[in-house]
C-alpha positions as a Markdown table, in Angstrom:
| # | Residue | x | y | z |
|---|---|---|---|---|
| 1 | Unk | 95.6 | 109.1 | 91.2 |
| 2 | Unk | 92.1 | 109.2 | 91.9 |
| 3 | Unk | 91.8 | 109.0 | 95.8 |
| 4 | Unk | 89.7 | 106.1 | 97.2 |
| 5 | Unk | 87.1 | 108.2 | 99.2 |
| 6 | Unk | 86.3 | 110.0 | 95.8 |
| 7 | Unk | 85.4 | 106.8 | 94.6 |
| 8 | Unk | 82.0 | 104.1 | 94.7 |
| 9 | Unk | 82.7 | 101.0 | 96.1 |
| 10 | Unk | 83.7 | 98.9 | 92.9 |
| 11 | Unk | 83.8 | 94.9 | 93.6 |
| 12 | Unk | 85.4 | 93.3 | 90.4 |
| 13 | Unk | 85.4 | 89.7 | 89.2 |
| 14 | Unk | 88.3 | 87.9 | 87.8 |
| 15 | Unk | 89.2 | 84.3 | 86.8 |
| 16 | Unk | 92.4 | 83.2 | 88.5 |
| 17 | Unk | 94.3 | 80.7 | 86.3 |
| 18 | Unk | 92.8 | 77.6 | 87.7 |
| 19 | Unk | 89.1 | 79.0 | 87.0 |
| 20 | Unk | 88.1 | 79.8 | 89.9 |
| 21 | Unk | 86.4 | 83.1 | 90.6 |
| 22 | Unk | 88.2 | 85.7 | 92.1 |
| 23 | Unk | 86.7 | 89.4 | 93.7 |
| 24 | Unk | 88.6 | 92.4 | 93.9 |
| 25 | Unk | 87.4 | 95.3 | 95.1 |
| 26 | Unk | 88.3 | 98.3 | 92.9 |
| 27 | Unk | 90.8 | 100.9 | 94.6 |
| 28 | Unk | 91.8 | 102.8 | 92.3 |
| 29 | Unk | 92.9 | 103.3 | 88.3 |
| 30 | Unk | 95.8 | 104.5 | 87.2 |
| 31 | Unk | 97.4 | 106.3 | 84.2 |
| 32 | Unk | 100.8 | 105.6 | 82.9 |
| 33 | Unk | 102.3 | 105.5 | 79.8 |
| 34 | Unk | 99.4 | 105.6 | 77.4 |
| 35 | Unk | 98.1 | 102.5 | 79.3 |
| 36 | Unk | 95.5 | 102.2 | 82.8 |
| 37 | Unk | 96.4 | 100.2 | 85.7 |
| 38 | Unk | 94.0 | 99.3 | 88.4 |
| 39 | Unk | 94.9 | 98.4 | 92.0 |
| 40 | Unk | 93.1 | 95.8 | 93.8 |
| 41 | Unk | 92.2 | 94.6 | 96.9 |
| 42 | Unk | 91.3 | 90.4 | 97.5 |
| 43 | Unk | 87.9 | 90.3 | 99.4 |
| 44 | Unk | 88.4 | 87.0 | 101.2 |
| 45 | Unk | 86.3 | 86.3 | 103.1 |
| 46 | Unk | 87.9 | 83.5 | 105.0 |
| 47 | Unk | 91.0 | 85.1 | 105.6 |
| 48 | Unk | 91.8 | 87.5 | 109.1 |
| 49 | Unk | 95.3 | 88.3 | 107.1 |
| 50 | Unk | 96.4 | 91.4 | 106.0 |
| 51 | Unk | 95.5 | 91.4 | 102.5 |
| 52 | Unk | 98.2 | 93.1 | 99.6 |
| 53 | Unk | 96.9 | 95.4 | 96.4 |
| 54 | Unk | 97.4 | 93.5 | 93.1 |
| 55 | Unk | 98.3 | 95.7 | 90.3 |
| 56 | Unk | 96.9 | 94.2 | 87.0 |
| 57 | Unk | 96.2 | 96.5 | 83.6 |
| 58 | Unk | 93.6 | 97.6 | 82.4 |
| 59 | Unk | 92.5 | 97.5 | 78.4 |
| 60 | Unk | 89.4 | 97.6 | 76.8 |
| 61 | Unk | 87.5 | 95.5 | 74.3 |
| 62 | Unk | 84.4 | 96.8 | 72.6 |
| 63 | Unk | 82.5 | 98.0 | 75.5 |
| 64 | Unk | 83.7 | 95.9 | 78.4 |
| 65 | Unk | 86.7 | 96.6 | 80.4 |
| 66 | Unk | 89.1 | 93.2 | 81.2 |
| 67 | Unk | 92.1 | 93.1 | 83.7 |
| 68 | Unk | 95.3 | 91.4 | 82.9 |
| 69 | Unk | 97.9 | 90.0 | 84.9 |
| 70 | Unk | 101.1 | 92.2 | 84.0 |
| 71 | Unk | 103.4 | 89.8 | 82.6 |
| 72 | Unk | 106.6 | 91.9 | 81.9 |
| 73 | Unk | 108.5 | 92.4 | 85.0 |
| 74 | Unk | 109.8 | 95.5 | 84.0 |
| 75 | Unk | 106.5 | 96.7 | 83.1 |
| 76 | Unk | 105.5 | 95.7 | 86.4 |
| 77 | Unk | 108.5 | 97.5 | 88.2 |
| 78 | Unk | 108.2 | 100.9 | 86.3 |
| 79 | Unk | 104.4 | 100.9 | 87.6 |
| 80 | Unk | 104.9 | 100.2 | 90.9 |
| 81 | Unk | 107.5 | 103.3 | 90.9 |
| 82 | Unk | 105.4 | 105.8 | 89.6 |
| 83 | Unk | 102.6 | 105.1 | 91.7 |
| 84 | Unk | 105.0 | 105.1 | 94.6 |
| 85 | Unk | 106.2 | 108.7 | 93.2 |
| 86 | Unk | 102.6 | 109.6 | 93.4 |
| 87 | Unk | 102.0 | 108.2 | 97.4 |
| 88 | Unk | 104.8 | 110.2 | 98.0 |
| 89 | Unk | 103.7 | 113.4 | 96.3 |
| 90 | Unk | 100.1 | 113.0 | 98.0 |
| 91 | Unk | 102.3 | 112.4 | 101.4 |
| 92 | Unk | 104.2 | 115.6 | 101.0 |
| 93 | Unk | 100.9 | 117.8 | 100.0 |
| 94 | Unk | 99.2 | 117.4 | 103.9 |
């Protein structure tokens, strides 16, 4: 996992499924099975709420790099375990 100080600030924008444009700012990009997954963080601006990562994956067509919502629950699940495995290994290394 590439660790968020080693990275530039990287604001993405998606469109949410009612068209309306949506910013993320880019965390981090992971590697798991064969695939990339980036995690995300909302910049809304309006809200003093703690704000949660989305995980969406990454795939690439021709040149340009799109995020997709992951819409396979189990997908989503094994994912969100490995990076959890991997916060757990960076916890243990300090």
């Amino acid at each position: 996992m590439t660790k968020p100080e080693e990275m530039e600030d990287q604001l993405i924008e998606t469109i949410d499924e009612d068209g309306n444009v949506v910013k993320f700012e880019l965390i981090d990009i992971v590697d798991f099975e064969d695939k990339e997954y980036g995690l995300l963080l909302p910049q809304d601006e309006k809200s003093d709420e703690e704000k949660e990562v989305v995980l969406m994956r990454l795939s690439k067509e021709g040149e340009e790099y799109i995020f997709e919502m992951i819409e396979d629950d189990e997908e989503f699940n094994k994912v969100v375990e490995y990076i959890e495995t991997l916060e757990e290994s960076d916890e243990d290394e300090e």
